[in-house]
N, CA and C of each residue as an Amber inpcrd file, in Angstrom:
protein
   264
  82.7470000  45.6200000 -53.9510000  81.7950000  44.5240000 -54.0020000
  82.5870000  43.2320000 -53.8040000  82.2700000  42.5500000 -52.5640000
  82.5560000  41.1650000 -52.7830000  82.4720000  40.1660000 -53.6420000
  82.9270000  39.4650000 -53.6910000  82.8590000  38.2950000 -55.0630000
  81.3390000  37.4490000 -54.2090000  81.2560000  37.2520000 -53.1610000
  79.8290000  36.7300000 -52.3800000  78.3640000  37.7300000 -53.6330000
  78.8900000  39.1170000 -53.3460000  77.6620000  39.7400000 -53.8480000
  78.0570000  39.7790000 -55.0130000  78.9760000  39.8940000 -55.7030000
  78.5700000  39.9120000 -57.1140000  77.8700000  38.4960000 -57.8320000
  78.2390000  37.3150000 -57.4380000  77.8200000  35.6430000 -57.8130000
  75.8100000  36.1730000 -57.6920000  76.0060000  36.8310000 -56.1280000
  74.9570000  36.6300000 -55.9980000  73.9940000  37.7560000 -56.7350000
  74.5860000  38.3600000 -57.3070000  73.9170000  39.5840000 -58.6130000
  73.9010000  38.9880000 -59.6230000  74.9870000  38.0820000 -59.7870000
  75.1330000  37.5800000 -61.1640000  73.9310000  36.3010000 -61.0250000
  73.7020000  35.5050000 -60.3210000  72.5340000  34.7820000 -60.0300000
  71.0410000  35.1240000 -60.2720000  71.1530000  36.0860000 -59.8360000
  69.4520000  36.9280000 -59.3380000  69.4980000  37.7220000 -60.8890000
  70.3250000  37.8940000 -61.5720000  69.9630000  38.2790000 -62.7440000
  69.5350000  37.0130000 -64.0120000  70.3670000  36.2830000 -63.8240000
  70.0710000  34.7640000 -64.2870000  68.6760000  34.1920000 -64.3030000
  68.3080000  34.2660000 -63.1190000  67.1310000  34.0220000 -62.1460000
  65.9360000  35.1020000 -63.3460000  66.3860000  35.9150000 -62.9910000
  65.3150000  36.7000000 -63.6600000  64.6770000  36.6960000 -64.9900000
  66.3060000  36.4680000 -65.5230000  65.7770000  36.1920000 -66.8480000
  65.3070000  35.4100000 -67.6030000  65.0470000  34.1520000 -66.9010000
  64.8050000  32.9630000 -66.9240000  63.0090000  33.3680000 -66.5390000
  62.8510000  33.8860000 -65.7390000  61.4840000  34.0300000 -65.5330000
  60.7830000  34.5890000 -66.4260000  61.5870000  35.9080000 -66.8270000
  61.0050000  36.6190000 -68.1810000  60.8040000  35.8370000 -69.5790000
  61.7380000  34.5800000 -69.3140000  61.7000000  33.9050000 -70.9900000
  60.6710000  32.8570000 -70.1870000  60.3500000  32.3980000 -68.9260000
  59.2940000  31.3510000 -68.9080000  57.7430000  32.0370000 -68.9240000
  57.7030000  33.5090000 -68.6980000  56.4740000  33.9370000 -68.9090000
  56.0930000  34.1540000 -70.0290000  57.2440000  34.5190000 -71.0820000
  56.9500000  34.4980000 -72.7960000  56.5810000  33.3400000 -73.0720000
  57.2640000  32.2550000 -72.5290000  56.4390000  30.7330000 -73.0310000
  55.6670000  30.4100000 -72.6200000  55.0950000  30.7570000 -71.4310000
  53.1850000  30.5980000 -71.0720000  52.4060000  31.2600000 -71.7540000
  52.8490000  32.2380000 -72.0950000  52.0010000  33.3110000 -72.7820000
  51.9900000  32.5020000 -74.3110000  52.5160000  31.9900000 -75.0740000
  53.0590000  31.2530000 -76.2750000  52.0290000  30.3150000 -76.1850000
  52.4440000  29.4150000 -75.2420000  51.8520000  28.2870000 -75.0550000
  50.3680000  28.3030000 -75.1900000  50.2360000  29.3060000 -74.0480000
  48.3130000  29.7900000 -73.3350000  48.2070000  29.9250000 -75.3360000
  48.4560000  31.0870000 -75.8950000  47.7780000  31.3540000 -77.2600000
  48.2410000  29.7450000 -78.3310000  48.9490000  29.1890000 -78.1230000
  48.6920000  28.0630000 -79.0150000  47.7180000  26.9510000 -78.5230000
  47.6310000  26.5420000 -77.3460000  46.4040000  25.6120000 -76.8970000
  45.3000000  26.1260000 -77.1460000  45.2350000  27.6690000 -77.0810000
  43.4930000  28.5680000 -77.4980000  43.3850000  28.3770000 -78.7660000
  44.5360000  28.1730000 -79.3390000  44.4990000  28.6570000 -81.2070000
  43.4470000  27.5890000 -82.0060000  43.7840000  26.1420000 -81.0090000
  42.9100000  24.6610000 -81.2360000  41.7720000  24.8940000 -81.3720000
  40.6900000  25.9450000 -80.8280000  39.8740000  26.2380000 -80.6000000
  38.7290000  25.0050000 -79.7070000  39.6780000  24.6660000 -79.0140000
  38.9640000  23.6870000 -77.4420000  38.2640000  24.2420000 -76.9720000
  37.5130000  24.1020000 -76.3820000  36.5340000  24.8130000 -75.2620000
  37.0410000  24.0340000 -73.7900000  38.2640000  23.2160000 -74.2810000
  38.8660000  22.7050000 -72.7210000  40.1360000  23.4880000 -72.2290000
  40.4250000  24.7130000 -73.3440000  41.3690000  25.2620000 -73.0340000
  41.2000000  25.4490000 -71.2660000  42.5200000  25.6530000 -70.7940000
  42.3450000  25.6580000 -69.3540000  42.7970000  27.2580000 -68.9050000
  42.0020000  28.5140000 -69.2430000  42.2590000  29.6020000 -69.3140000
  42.7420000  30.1080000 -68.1400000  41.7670000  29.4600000 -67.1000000
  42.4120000  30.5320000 -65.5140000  43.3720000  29.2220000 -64.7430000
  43.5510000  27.9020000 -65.3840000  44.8570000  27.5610000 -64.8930000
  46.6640000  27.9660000 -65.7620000  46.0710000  28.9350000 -66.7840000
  47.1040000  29.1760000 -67.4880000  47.3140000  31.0370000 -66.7490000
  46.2000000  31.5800000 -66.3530000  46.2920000  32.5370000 -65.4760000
  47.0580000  32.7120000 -64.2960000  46.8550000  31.4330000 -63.6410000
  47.0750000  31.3220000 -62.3280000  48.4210000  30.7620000 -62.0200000
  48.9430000  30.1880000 -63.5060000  50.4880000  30.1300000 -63.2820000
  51.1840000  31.4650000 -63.8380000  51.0600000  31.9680000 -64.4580000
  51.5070000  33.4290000 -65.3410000  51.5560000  34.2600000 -63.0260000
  50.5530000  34.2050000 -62.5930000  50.4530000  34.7690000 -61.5520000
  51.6850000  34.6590000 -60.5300000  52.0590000  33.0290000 -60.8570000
  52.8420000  32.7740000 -59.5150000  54.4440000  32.9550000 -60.2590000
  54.4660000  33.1050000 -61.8310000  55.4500000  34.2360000 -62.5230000
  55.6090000  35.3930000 -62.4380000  54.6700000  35.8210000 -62.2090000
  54.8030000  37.4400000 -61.7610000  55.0450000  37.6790000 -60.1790000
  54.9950000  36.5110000 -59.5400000  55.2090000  36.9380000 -58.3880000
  56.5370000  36.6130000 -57.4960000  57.0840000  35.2480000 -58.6770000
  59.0370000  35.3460000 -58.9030000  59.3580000  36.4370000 -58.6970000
  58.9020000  36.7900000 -59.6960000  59.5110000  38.0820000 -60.6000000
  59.5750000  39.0790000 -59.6910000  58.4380000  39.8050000 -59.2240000
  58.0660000  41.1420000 -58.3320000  59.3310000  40.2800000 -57.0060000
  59.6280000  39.1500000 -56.8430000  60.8160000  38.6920000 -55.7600000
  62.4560000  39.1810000 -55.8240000  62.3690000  38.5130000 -57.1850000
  63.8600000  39.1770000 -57.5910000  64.0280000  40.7920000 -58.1670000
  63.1550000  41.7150000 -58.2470000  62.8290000  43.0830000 -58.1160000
  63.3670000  43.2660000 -56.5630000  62.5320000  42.8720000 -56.0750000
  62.6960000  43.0200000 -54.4950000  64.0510000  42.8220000 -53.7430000
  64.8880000  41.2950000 -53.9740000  65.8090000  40.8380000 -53.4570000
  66.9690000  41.7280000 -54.6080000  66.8610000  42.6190000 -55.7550000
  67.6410000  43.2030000 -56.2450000  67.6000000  44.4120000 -55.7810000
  66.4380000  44.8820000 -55.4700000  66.8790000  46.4610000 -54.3670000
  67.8510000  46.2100000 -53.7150000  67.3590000  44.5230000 -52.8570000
  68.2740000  44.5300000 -51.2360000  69.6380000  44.5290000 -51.3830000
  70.0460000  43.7790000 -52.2950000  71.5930000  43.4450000 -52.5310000
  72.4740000  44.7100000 -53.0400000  71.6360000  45.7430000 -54.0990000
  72.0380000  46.6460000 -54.5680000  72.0400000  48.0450000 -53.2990000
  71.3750000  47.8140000 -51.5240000  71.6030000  49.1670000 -50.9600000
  72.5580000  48.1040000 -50.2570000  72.8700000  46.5600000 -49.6080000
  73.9100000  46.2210000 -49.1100000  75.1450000  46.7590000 -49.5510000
  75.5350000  46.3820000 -50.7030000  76.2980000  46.6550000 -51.4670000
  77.3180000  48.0950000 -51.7400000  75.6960000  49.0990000 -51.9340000
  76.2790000  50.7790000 -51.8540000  76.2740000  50.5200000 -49.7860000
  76.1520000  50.0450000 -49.1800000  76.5000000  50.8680000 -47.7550000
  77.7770000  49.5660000 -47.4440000  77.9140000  49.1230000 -48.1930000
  79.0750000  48.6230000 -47.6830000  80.4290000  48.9090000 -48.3810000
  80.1500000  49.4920000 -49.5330000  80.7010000  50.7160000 -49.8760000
  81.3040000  52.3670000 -49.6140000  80.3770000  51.8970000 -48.0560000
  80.0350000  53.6370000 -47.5150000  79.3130000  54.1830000 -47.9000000
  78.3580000  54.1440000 -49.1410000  77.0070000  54.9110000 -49.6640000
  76.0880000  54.5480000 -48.5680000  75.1950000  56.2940000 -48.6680000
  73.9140000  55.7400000 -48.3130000  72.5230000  55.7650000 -49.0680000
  72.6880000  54.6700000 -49.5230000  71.1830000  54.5140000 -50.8230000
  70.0300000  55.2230000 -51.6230000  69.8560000  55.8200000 -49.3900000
  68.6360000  57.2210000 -49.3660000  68.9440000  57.9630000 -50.0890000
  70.6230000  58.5780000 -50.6550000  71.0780000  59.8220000 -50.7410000
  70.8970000  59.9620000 -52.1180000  70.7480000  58.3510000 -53.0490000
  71.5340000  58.5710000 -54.0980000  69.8020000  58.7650000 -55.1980000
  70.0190000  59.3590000 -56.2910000  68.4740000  59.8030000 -57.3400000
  68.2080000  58.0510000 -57.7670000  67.4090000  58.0100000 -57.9140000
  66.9640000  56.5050000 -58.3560000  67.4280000  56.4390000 -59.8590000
  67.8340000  55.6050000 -60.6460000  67.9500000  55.5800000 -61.4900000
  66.7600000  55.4170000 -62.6900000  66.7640000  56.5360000 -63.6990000
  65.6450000  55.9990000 -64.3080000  65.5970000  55.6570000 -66.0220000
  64.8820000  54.7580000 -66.2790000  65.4080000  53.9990000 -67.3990000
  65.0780000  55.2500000 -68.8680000  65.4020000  55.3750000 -70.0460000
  64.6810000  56.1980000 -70.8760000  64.3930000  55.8540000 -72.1240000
């Protein structure tokens, strides 16, 4: 692994986790502005950002496949070959 791809693993994990702790704080947030019991709560604009968090997110999923089969074939692996890893 190059020091290029590892920064850039070490980034995209950064990245990520940062998204995961900003969707816990919308989610925080969304239930403490409801807690007021407003009827101005702003429910589907607190939706509709949680959305464009999840859709970071499903990015750096994505751009972490890519880097992780660069990586094994530049290694000489080929990605196809190898069992997916699965969490337990």
């Amino acid at each position: 692994m190059t020091s290029a791809d590892s920064e850039a693993r070490k980034a995209l994990n950064r990245l990520q986790r940062a998204l995961e702790k900003s969707r816990r704080e919308l989610r925080s947030l969304s239930a403490a502005v409801g807690r007021e019991g407003s009827s101005e709560h702003p429910a589907e604009a607190y939706a509709h950002a949680e959305t464009h968090v999840e859709a970071l997110l499903v990015f750096t999923r994505e751009e972490g496949a890519r880097l992780q089969e660069r990586v094994l074939r530049g290694g000489g692996l080929e990605p196809e070959r190898l069992r997916p890893f699965r969490h337990r």
